[in-house]
C-alpha positions as CSV (number, residue, x, y, z in Angstrom):
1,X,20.9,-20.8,30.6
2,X,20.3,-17.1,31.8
3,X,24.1,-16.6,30.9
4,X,23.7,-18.1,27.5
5,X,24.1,-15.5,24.8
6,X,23.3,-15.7,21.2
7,X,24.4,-14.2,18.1
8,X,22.3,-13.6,15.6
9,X,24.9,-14.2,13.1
10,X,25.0,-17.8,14.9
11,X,25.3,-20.3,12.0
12,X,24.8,-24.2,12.4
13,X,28.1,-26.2,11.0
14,X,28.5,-29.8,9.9
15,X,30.2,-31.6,7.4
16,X,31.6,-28.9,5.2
17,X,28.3,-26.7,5.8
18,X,26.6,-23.8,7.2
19,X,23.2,-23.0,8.1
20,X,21.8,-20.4,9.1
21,X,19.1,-19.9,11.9
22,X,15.8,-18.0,12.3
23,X,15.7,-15.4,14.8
24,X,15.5,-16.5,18.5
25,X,14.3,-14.7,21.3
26,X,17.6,-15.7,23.0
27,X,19.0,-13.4,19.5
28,X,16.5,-10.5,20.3
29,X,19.2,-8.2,22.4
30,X,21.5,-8.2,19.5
31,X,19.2,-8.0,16.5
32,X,17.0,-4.7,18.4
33,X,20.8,-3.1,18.8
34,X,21.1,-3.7,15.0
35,X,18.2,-2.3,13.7
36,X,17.7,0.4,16.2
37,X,17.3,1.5,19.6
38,X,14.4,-0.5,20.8
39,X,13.4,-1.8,17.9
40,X,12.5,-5.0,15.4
41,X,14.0,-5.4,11.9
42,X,12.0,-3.8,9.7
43,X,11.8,-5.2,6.0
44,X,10.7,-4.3,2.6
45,X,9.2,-6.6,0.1
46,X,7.7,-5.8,-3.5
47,X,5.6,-7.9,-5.6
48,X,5.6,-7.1,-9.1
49,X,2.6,-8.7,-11.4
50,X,2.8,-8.3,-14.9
51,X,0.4,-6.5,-17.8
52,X,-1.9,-4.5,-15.1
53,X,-5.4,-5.3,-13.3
54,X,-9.1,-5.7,-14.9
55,X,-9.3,-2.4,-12.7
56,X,-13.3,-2.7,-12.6
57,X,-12.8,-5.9,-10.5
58,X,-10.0,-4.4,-8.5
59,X,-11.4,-1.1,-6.9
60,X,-13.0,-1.8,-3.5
61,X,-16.1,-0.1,-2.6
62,X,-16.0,2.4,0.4
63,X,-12.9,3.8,2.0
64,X,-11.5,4.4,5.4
65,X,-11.8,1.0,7.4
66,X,-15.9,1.2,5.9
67,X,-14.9,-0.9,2.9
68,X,-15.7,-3.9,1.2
69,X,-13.3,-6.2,-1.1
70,X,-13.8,-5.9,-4.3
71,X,-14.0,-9.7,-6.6
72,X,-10.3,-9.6,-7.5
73,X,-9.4,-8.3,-4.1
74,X,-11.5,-11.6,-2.2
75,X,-8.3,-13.8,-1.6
76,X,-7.3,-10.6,0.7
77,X,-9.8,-11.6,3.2
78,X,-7.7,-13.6,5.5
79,X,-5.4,-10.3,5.9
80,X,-7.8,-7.8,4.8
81,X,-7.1,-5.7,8.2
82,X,-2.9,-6.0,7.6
83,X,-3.6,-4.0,4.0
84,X,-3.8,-0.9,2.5
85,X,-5.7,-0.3,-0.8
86,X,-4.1,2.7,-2.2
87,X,-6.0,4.0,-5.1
88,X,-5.5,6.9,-7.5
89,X,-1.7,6.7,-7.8
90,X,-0.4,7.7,-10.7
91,X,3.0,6.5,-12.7
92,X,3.8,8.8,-14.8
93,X,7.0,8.0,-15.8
94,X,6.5,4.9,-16.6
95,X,4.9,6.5,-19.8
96,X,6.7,6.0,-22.6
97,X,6.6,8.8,-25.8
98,X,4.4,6.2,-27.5
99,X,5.0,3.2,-28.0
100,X,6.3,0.3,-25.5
101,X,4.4,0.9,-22.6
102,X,5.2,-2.3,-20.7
103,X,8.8,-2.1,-20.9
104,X,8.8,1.8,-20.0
105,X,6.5,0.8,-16.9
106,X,8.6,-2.0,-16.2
107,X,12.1,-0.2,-16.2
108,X,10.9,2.7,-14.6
109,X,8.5,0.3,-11.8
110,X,10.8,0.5,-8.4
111,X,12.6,3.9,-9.9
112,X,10.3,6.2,-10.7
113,X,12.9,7.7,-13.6
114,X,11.9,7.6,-17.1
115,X,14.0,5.2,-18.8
116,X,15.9,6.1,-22.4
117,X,14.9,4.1,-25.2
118,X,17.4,2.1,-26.5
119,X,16.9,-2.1,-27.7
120,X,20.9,-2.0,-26.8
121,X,22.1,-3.9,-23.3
122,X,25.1,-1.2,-23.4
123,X,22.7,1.8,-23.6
124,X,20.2,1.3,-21.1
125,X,19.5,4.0,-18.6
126,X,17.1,3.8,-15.7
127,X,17.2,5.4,-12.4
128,X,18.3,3.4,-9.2
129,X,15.8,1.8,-7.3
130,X,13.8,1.8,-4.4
131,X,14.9,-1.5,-3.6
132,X,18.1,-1.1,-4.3
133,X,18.4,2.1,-2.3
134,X,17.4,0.2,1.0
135,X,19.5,-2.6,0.4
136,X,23.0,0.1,0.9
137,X,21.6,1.9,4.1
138,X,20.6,-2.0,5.9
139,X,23.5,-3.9,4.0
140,X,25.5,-3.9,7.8
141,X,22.9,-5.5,9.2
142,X,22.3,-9.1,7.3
143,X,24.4,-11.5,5.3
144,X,22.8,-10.8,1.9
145,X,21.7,-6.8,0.7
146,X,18.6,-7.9,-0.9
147,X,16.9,-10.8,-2.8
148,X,15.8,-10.1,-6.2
149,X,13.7,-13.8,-7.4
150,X,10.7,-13.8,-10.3
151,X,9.7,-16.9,-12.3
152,X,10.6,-15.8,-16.1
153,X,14.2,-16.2,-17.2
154,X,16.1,-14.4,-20.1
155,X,18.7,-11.6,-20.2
156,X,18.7,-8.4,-21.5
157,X,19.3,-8.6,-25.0
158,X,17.3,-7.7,-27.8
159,X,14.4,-5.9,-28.0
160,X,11.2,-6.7,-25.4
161,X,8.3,-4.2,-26.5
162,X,8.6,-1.4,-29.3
163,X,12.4,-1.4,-29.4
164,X,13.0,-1.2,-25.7
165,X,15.8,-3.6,-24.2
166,X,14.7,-6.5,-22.7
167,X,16.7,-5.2,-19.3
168,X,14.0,-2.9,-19.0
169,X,10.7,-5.6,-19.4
170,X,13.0,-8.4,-17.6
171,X,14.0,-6.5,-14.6
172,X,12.8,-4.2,-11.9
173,X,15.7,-3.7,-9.2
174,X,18.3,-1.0,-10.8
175,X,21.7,-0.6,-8.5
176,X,23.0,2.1,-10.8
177,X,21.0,4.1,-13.5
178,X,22.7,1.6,-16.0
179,X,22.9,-1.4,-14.0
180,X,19.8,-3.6,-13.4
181,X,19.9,-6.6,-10.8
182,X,19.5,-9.4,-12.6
183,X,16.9,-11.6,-10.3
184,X,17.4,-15.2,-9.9
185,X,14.4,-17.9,-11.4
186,X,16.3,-20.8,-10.3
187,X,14.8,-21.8,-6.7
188,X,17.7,-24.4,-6.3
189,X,20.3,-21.3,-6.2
190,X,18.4,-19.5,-4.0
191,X,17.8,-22.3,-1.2
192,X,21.6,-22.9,-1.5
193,X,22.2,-19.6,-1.7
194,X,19.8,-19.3,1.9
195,X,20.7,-22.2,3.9
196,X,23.3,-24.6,2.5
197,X,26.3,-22.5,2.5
198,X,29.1,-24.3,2.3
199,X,31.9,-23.1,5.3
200,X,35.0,-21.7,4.2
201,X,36.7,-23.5,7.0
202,X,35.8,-26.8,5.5
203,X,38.2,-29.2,4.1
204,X,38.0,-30.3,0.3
205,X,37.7,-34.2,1.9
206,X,34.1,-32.9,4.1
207,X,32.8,-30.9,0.8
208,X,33.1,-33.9,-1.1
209,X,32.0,-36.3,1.3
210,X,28.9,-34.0,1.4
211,X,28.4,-33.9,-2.4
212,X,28.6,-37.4,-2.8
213,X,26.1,-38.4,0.3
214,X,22.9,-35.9,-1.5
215,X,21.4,-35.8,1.8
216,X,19.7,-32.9,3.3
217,X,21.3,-29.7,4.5
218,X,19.5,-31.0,8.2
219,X,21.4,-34.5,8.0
220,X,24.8,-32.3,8.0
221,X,23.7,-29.4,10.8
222,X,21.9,-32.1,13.2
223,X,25.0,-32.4,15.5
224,X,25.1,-29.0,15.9
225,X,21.4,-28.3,15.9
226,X,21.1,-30.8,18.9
227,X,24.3,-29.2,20.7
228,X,22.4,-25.6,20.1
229,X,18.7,-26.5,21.7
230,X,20.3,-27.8,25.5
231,X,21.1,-24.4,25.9
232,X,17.5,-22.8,24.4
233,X,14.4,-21.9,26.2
234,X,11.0,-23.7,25.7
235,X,9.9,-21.6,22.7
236,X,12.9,-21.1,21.1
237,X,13.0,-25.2,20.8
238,X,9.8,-24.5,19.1
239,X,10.6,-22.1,17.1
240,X,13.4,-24.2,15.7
241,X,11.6,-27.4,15.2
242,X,9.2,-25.2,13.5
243,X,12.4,-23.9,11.6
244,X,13.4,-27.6,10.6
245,X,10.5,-28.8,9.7
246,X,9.8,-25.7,6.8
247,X,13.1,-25.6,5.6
248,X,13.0,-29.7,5.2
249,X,9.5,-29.0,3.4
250,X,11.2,-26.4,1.0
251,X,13.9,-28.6,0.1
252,X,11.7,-31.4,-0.8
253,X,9.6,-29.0,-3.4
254,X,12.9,-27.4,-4.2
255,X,13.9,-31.4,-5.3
256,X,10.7,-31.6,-6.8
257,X,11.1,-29.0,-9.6
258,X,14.5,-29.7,-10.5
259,X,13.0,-32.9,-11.5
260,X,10.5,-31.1,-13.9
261,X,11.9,-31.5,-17.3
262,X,11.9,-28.8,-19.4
263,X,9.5,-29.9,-22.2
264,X,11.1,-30.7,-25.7
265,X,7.6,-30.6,-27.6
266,X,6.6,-27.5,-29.3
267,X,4.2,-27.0,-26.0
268,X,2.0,-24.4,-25.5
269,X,4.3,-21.0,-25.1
270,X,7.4,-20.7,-22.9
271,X,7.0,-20.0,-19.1
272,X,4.5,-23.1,-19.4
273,X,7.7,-26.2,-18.8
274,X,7.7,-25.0,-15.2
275,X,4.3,-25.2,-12.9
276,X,4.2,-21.6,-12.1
277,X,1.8,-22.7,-9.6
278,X,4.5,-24.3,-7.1
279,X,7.2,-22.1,-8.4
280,X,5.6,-19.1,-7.3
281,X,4.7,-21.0,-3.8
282,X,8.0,-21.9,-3.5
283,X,9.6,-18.3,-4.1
284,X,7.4,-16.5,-1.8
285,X,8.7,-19.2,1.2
286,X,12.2,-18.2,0.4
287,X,11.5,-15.0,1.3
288,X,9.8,-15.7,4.1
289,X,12.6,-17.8,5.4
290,X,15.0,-15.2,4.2
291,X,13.4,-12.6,6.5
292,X,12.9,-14.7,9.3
293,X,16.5,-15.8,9.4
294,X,17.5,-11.9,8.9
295,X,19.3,-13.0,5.6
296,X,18.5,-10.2,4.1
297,X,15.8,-7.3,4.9
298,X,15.0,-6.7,1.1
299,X,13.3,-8.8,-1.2
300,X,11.4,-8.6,-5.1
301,X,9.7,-11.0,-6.1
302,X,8.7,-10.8,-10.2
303,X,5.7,-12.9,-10.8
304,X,6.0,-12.7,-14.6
305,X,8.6,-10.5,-17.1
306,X,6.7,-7.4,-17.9
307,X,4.7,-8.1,-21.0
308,X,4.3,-11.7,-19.9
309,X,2.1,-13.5,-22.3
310,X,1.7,-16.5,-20.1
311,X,-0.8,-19.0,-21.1
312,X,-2.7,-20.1,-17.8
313,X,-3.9,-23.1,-18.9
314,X,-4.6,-24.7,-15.3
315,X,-7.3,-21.5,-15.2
316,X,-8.7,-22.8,-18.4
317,X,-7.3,-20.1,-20.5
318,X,-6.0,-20.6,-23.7
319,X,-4.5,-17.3,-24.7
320,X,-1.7,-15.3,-23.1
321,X,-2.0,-12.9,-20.5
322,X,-0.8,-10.0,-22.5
323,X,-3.1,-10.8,-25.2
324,X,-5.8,-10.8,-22.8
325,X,-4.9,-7.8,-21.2
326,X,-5.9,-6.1,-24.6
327,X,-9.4,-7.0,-24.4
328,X,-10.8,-4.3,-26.1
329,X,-13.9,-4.4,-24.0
330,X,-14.6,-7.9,-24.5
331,X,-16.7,-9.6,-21.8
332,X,-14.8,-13.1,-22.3
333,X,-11.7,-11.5,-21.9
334,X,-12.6,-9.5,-19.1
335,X,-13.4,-12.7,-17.5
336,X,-10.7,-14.4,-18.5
337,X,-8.3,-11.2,-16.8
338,X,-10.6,-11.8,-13.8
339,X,-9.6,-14.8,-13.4
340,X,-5.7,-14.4,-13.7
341,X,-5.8,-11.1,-11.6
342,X,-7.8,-13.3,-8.6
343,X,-5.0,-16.1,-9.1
344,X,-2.3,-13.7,-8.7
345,X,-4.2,-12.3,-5.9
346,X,-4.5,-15.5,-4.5
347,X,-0.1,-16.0,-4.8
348,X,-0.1,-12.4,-2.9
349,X,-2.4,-13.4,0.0
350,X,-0.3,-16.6,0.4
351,X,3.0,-14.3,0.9
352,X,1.1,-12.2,3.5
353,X,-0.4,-15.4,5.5
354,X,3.2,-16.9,5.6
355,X,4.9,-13.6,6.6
356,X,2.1,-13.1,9.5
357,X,2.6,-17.0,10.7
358,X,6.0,-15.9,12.0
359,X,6.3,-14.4,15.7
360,X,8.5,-12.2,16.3
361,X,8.0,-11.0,19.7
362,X,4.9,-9.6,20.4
363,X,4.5,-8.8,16.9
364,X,4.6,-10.7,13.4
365,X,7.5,-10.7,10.7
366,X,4.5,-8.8,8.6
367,X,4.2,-6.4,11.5
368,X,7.5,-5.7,11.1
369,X,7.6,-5.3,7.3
370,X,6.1,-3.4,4.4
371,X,4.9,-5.1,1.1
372,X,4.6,-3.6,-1.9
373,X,2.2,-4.6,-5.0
374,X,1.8,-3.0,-8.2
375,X,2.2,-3.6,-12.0
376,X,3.8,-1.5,-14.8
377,X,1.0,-0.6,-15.8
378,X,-3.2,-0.1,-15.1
379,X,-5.4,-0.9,-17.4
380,X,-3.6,-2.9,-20.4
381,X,-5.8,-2.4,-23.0
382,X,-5.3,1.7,-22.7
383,X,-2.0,1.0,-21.0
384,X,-2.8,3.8,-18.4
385,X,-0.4,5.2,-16.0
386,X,-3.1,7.0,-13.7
387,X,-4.9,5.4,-10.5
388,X,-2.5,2.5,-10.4
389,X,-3.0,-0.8,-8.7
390,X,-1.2,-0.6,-5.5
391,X,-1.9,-2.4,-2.4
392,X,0.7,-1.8,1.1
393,X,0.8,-4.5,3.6
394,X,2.3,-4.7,6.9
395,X,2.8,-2.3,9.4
396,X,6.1,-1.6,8.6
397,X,7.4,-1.4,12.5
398,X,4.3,1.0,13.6
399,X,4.8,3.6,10.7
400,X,1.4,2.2,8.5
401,X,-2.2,1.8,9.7
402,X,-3.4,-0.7,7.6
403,X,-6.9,-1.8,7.4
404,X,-8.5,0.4,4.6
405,X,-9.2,1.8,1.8
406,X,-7.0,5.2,1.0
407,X,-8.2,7.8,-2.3
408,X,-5.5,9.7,-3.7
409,X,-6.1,12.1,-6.3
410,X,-3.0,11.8,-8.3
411,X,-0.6,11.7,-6.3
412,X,2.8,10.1,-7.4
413,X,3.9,6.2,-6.5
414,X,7.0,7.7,-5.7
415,X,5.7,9.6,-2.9
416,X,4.6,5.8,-1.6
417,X,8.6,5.2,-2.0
418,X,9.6,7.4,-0.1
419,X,7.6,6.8,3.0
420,X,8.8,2.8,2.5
421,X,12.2,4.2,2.6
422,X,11.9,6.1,5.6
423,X,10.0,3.1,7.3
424,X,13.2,1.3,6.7
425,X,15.5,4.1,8.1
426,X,16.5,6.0,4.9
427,X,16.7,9.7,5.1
428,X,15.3,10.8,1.8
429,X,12.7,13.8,0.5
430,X,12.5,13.3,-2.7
431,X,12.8,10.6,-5.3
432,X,12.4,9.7,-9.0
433,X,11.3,12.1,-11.8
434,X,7.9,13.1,-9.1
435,X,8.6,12.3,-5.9
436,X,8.5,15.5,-3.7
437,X,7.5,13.8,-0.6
438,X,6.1,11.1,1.8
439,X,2.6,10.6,0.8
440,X,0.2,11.1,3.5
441,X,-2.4,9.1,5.0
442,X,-0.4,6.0,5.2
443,X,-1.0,6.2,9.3
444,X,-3.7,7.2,11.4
């Protein structure tokens, strides 16, 4: 046993497949030396929500650690001492000439470059982006760059909001300045993708066989799996039991929403045929399971396409989300934005519980990460780019203090950026159209 060395590139085989493996402490030599003398992987997550915040709702009262949650911010309370609430950011490039100010703040989200107005897929030009720049410097290091999921499908033709490209409202991770990552909305692709490889190594007999039989990925891997735990410690056993048994539960919700049939009625609005509910659920456990088995150290997660007019009928809302958003100073639409904000809140806190249920160590996979949430815009009735809805979880390795409430007055998002990046291990000073620096305060 003491001889017994593991790599953390270790995959389970069986029957024409691969599987890959969380990260043991029997791994933790090998994955330190990979991310850096004495050190965890670190990772990088962003959670985009669609059509901004009812920022009355949002803005906690106090800062430092003296502060309170605010009513959207109340789901928070079961991490409220692993976040940051980051207030008086501004955007500002994300504001368009005048019209189109969800695609603009969309396209421009994770880049922080004004984007060029164009409704033509062949004429879109962004800036690369945050993202996108942390998936080249840790690419070395995992299997997969980065992870870019959301719920909404649809390409990026045609025009989204006031003759901007739908690449702009329909995507947020930009490789090149005219090359957006197109995210995947298909949870089945992305647990194969994950954790039922199939090996190359594999004869065309086993990968049939292993088609035909439909069983689960664990059926395949248990020879192996069995083989693999003789050799393990007490609480690596554990920790891969614990594996098993979350990566069988994901495959059975996985099932589950293939079976959903796409409605054929007229319906109430598409984004409806799926229950966004589980979907989202379901998303924010890949990632988790992505991290944990160092799959990748970057991940977005889209909760809606910008401009989402989403009907959230299980809320008992009737109208879309963007049509709320413009609620010129209605009460019953404030409430009803209240409501959705607090849901989505609710989908956040869920990623953050899951990402601090996972040791690592001494520490937590959300210990060891940094998580990003924000929206294209602030208010969507006056579709403002100043004091921004950001929140910054995690401790990102030791580099964040979280725990309170921070006041900024004006200061670029892209300033936030570049302290993320440099949490992760990339050298940059400046970034985007604004960013001329790490923004302080982020550590005490």
């Amino acid at each position: 046993m003491k001889d017994f060395k593991l790599s953390r590139r270790t995959l389970l085989r069986g029957m024409g497949t691969l599987m890959a493996l969380p990260v043991l402490e029997q791994m933790v030599p090998s994955v330190a030396r990979a991310a850096g003398p004495g050190a965890a992987p670190r990772r990088l997550a962003v959670f985009y929500v669609p059509c901004g915040i009812y920022m009355p709702n949002w803005t906690p009262k106090g800062t430092g650690r003296d502060w309170t949650l605010s009513p959207t911010l109340q789901p928070l309370a079961p991490v409220k001492d692993d976040v940051l609430v980051l207030s008086g950011l501004s955007h500002e490039p994300g504001r368009p000439d005048q019209f189109g100010h969800h695609a603009a703040g969309t396209g421009a989200f994770l880049s922080c470059v004004k984007i060029h107005k164009t409704d033509e897929e062949e004429d879109v030009r962004a800036g690369v982006s945050m993202d996108q720049l942390a998936a080249r410097a840790l690419r070395p290091y995992t299997r997969l760059p980065s992870l870019e999921l959301g719920n909404d499908g649809g390409d990026g033709t045609g025009s989204c909001d006031a003759s901007f490209s739908c690449a702009y409202a329909r995507n947020i991770a930009w490789a090149a300045p005219t090359s957006p990552v197109a995210k995947d909305t298909n949870p089945r692709s992305v647990f194969d993708r994950l954790f039922a490889g199939f090996d190359p190594d594999a004869t065309r007999a086993q990968i049939e066989k292993r088609k035909a039989y439909e069983q689960s990925i664990l059926d395949f891997v248990r020879e192996d799996a069995q083989g693999l735990k003789q050799k393990l410690g007490t609480r690596d056993r554990r920790k891969l039991d614990e594996y098993f048994t979350s990566v069988r539960e994901l495959e059975l919700r996985v099932a589950a929403l293939d079976q959903q049939a796409p409605t054929c009625s007229k319906g109430p609005r598409p984004g409806n045929t799926e229950d966004v509910r589980e979907k989202t659920k379901v998303m924010c456990d890949l990632m988790v399971l992505a991290f944990q088995c160092d799959l990748t150290r970057v991940a977005t997660f889209m909760l809606g396409n910008g401009r989402s007019d989403r009907v959230y009928d299980f809320l008992g809302l009737t109208s879309g989300h963007h049509t709320y958003s413009h609620h010129q100073h209605v009460p019953e639409n404030h409430a009803a934005l209240a409501k959705i904000d607090r849901w989505e809140m609710e989908q956040f806190s869920y990623l953050l519980q899951r990402m601090k249920s996972v040791q690592e160590g001494d520490a937590t996979l959300l210990d060891n990460a940094l998580v990003y949430f924000g929206s294209e815009v602030a208010d969507g009735n006056s579709h403002g780019h100043s004091d921004m809805p950001v929140l910054l979880a995690g401790r990102g390795g030791g580099t964040v203090t979280p725990g309170r409430h921070v006041r900024y007055g004006g200061k670029p998002v892209a300033n936030l950026f570049i302290s993320m990046l440099q949490s992760v291990g990339v050298n940059v000073s400046s970034f985007g159209d604004d960013g001329s620096g790490p923004l302080s305060h982020l550590k005490e």
